[in-house]
DRENLO-593897 format. One record per residue: residue in three letters; x, y, z negated of N, C-alpha, C in turn; residue number from 1. Coordinates in nm, 4 decimals. Last residue first. Layout:
[ALA [X Y Z] [X Y Z] [X Y Z] NUM],
...
This chain:
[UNK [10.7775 7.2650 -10.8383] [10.8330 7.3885 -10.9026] [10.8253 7.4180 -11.0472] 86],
[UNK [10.6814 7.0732 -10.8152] [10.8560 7.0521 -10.7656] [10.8520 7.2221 -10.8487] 85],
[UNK [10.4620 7.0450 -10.7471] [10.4594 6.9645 -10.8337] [10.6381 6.9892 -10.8747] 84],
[UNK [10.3682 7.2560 -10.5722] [10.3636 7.2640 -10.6795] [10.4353 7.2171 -10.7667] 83],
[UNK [10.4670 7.0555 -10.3443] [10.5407 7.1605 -10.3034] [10.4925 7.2225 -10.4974] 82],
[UNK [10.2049 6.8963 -10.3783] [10.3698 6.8055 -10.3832] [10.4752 6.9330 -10.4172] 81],
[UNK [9.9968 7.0595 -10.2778] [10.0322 6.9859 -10.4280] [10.1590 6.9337 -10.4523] 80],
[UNK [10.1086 7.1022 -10.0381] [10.0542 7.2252 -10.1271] [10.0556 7.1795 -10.3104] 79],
[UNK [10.0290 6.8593 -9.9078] [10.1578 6.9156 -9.8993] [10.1758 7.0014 -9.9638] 78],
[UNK [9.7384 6.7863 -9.9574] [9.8402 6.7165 -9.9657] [9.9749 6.7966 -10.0380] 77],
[UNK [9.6500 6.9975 -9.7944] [9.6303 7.0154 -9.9573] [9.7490 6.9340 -10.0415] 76],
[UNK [9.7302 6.9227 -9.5658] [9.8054 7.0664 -9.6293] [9.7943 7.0522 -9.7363] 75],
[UNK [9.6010 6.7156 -9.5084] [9.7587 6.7113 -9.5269] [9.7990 6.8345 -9.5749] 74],
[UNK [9.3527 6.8633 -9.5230] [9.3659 6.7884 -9.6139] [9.5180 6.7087 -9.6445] 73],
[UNK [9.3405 6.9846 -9.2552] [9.3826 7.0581 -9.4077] [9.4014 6.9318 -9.5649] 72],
[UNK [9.4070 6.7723 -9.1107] [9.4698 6.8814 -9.1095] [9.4969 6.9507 -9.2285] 71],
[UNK [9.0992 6.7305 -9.0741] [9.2153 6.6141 -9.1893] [9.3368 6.6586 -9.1923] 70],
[UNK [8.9365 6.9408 -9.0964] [9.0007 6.8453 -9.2090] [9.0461 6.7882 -9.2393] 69],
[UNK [9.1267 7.1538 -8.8671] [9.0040 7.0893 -8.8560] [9.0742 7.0368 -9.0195] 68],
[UNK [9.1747 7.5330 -8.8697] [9.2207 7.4439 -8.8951] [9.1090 7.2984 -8.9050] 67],
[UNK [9.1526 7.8171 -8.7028] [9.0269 7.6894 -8.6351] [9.1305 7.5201 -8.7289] 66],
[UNK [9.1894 7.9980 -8.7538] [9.2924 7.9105 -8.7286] [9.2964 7.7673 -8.6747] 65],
[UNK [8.9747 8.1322 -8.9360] [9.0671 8.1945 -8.8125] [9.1489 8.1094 -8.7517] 64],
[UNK [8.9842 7.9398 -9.1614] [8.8781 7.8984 -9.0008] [8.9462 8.0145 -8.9161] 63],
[UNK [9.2034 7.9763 -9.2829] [9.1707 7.8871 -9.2074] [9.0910 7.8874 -9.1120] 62],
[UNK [9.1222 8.2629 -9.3235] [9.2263 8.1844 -9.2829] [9.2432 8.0955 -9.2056] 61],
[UNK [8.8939 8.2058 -9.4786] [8.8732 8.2787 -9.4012] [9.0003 8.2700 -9.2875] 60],
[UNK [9.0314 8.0820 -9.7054] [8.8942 8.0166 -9.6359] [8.9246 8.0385 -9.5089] 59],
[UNK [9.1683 8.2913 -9.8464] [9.2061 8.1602 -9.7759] [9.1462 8.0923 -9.6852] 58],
[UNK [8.9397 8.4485 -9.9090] [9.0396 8.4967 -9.8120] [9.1238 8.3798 -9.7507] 57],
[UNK [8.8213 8.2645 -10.1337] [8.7642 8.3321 -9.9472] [8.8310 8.3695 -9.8398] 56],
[UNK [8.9730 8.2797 -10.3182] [8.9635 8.1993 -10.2176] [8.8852 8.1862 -10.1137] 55],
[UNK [8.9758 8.5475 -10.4016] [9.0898 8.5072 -10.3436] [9.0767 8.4095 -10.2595] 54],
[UNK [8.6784 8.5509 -10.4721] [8.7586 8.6443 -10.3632] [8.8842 8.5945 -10.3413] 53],
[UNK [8.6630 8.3680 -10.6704] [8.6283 8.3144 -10.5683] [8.6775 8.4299 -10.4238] 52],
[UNK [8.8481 8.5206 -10.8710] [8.8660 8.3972 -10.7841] [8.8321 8.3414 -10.6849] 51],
[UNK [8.6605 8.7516 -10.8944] [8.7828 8.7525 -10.8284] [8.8430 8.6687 -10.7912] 50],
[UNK [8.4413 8.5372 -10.9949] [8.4333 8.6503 -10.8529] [8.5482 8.6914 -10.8037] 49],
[UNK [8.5148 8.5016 -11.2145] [8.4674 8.3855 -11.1584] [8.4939 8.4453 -10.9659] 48],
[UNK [8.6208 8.7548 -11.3758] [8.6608 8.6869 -11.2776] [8.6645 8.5430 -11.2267] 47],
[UNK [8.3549 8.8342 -11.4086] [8.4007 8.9134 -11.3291] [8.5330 8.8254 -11.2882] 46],
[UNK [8.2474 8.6352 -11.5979] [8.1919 8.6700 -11.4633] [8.2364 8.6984 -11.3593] 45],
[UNK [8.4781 8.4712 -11.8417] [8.4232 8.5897 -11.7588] [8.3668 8.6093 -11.6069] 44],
[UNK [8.5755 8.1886 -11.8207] [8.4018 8.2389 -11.9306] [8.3719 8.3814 -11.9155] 43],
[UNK [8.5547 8.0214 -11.5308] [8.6269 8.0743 -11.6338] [8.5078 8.2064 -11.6842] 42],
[UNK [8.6101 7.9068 -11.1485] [8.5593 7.8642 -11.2875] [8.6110 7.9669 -11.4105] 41],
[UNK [8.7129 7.8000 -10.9863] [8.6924 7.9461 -10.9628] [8.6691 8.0016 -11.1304] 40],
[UNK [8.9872 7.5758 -11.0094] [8.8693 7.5967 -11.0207] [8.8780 7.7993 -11.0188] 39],
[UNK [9.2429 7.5454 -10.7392] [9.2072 7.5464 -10.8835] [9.0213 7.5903 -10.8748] 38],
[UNK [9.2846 7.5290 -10.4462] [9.3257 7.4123 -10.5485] [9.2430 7.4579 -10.7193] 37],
[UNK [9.3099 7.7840 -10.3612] [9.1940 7.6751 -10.3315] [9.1707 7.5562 -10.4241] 36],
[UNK [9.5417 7.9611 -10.4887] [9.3632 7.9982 -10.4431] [9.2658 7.8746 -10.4298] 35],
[UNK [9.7935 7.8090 -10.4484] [9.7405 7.8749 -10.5730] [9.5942 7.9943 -10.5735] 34],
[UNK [9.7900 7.6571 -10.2240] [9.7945 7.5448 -10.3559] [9.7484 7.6846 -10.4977] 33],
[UNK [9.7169 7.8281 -10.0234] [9.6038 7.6924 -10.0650] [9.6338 7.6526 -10.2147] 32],
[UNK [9.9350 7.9480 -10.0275] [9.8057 8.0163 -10.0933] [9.7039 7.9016 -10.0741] 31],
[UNK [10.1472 7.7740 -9.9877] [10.1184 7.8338 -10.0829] [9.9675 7.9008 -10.1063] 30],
[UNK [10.0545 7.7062 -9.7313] [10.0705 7.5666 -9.8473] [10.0448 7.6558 -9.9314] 29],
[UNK [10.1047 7.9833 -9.5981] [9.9832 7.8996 -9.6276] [9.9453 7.8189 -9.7572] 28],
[UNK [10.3626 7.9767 -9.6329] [10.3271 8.0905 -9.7112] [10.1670 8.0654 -9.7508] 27],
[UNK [10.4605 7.7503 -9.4715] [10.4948 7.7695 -9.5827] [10.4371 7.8730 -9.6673] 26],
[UNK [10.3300 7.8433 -9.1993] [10.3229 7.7362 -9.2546] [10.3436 7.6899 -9.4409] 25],
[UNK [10.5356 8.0616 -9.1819] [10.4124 8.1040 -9.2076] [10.3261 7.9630 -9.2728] 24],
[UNK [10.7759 7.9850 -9.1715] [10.7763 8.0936 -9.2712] [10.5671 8.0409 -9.3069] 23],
[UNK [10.7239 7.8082 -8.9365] [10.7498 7.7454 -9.0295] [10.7182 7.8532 -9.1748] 22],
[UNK [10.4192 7.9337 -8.7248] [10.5638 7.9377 -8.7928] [10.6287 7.8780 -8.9009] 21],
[UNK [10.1611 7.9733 -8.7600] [10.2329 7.8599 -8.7224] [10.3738 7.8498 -8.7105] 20],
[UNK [10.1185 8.2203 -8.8813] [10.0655 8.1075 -8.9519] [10.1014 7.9972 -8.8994] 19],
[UNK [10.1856 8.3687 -8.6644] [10.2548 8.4266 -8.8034] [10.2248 8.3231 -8.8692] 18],
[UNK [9.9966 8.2849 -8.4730] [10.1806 8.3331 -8.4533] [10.2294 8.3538 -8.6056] 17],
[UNK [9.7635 8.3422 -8.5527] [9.8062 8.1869 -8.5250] [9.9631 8.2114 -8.4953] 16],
[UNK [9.6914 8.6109 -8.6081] [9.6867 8.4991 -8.7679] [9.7762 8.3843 -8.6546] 15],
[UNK [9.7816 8.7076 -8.3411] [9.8423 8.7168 -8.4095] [9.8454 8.6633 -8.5837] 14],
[UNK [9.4748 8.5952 -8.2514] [9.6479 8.5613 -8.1943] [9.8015 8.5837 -8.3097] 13],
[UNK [9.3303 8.7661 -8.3869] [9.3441 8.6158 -8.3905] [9.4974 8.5332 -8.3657] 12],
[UNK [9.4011 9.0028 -8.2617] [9.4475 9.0022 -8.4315] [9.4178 8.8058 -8.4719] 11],
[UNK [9.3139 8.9692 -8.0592] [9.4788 9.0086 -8.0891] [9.4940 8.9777 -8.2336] 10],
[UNK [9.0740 8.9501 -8.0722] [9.1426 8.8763 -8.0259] [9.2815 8.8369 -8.0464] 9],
[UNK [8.9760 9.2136 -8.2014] [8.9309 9.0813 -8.2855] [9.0523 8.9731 -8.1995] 8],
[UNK [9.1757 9.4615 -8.1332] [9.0632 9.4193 -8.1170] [9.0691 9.2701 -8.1561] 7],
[UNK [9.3825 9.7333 -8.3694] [9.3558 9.5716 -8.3095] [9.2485 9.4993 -8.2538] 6],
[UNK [9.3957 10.0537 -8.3476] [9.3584 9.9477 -8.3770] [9.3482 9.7809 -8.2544] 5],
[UNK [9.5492 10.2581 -8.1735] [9.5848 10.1827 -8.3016] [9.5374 10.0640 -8.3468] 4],
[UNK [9.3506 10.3189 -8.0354] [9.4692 10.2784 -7.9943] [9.5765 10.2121 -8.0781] 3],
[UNK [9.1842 10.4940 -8.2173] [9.1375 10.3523 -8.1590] [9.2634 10.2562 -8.1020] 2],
[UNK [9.3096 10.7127 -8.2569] [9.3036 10.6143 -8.3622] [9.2646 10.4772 -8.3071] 1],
């Protein structure tokens, strides 16, 4: 089973191959523009928490990806425009 699994490195390597790809680039924008962009916010508890779980996982993303801010802040950019069209 161990042989199976991915050690922390590989699996880094592999968020930055799949996430710097145009596909992957594009699948990003998206989960920024529909996880990060909105409030977590809303009059049930439970899913103040599932929101904020989605956008952790984005989070988490990013810093796998060591993205810096002004970087992401062209993404947010690009994530809203790419909304605004659909």
């Amino acid at each position: 089973m161990a042989s199976q699994e991915l050690n922390s490195l590989d699996l880094l390597k592999s968020y930055i191959s799949v996430f710097s790809s145009p596909e992957g680039e594009k699948v990003l924008n998206d989960l920024i523009s529909r996880y990060m962009l909105r409030s977590s916010m809303h009059d049930n508890p439970t899913q103040v928490s599932f929101r904020e779980g989605e956008r952790n996982v984005v989070l988490q993303i990013i810093a796998a990806l060591n993205i810096d801010a002004k970087t992401l802040r062209e993404r947010v950019k690009d994530a809203k425009k790419a909304r605004a069209t659909i």
